[in-house]
C-alpha positions in Angstrom: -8.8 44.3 61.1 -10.8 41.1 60.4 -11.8 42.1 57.5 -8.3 42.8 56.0 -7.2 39.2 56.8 -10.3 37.8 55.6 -10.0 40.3 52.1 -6.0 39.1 52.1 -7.1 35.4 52.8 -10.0 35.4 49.6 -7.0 37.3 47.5 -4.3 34.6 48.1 -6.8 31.8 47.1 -8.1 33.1 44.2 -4.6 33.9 42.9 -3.5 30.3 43.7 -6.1 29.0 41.7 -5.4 31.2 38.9 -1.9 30.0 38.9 -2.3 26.6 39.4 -5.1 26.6 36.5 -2.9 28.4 34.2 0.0 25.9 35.0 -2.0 23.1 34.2 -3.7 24.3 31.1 -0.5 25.9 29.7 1.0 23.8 26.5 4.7 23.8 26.6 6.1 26.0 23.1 6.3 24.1 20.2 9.0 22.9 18.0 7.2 23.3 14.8 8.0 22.7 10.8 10.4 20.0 8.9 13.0 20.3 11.9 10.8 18.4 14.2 10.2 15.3 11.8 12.6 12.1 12.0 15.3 12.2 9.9 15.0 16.0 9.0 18.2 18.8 8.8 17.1 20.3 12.2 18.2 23.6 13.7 15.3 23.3 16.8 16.1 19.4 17.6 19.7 18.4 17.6 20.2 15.0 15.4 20.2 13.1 18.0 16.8 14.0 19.4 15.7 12.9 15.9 18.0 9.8 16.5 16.2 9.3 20.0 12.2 10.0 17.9 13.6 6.9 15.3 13.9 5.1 17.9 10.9 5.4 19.7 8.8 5.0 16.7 10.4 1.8 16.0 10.3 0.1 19.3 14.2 0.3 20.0 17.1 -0.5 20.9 17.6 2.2 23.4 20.5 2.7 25.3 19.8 3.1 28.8 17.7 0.7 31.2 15.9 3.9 32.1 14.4 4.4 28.3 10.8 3.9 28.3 9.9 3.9 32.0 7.3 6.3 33.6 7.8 10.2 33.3 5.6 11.0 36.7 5.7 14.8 35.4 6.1 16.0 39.2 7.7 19.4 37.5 3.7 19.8 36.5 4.8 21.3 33.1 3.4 18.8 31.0 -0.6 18.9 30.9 -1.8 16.7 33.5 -2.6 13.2 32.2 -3.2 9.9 34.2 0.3 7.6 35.9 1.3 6.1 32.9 0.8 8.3 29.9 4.2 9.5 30.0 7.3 7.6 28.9 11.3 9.4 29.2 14.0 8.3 25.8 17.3 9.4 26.8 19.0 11.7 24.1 22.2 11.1 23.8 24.7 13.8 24.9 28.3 14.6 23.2 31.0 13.8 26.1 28.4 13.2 29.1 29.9 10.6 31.6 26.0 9.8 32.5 22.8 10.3 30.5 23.3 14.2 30.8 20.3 15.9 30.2 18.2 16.4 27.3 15.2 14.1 27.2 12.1 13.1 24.9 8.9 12.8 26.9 6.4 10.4 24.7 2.4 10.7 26.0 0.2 7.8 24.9 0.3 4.3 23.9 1.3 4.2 21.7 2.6 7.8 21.5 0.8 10.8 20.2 2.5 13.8 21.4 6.3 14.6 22.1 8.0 16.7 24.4 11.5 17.9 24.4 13.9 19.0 27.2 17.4 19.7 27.2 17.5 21.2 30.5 16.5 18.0 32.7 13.0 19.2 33.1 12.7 22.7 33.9 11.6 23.5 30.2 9.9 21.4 27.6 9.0 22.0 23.9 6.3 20.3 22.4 7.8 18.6 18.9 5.2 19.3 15.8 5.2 17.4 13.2 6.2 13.9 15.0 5.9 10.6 14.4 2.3 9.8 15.5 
């Protein structure tokens, strides 16, 4: 019987450490082609994600106080990088009371990758072709 729990025991490690090594290594899908870049006709990036990338690249204005602060990435989709390397831009929804949901994720300083999310963080899509 010991030897079943111990088997079961070795079994649940090793497929935790699988997972959490493929969650951590996985890059989100990528938005790739002219619809990504700034200023682009864009069927994967709604305008004013490309609105939002302007901005970014240019230093402002934003909207929102929030624009710019730490993205702690507790979701653990992004690749893991130190506190700090990711920044959250608001983009701007049609008819939302609040800041709805759809994000830009910046990593680096000054940024070198993007991220998009219009689901408030349960999916992102890395955006090719972005303003480094």
């Amino acid at each position: 019987m010991w030897r079943f729990v111990l088997l079961a025991a070795v079994a649940v490690v090793a497929a935790n450490g699988w997972w959490a090594h493929e969650r951590g290594t996985r890059e989100p899908a990528a938005l790739e082609g002219p619809s990504a870049r700034p200023g682009a006709e864009s069927p994967g990036l709604p305008p004013e994600a490309i609105a939002t990338l302007q901005a970014i690249t240019h230093g402002g204005p934003f909207a929102y106080d929030r624009d710019g602060t730490v993205f702690q990435n507790r979701e653990g989709l992004l690749p893991q990088r130190p506190r700090g390397y990711y920044r959250e831009y608001t983009v701007e929804t049609a008819g939302s009371r609040d800041r709805g949901a759809r994000r830009i994720v910046a990593g680096g300083d000054p940024p070198e990758v993007y991220y998009y999310t219009d689901d408030h963080y349960r999916s992102f899509r890395r955006i090719e072709g972005a303003p480094p």
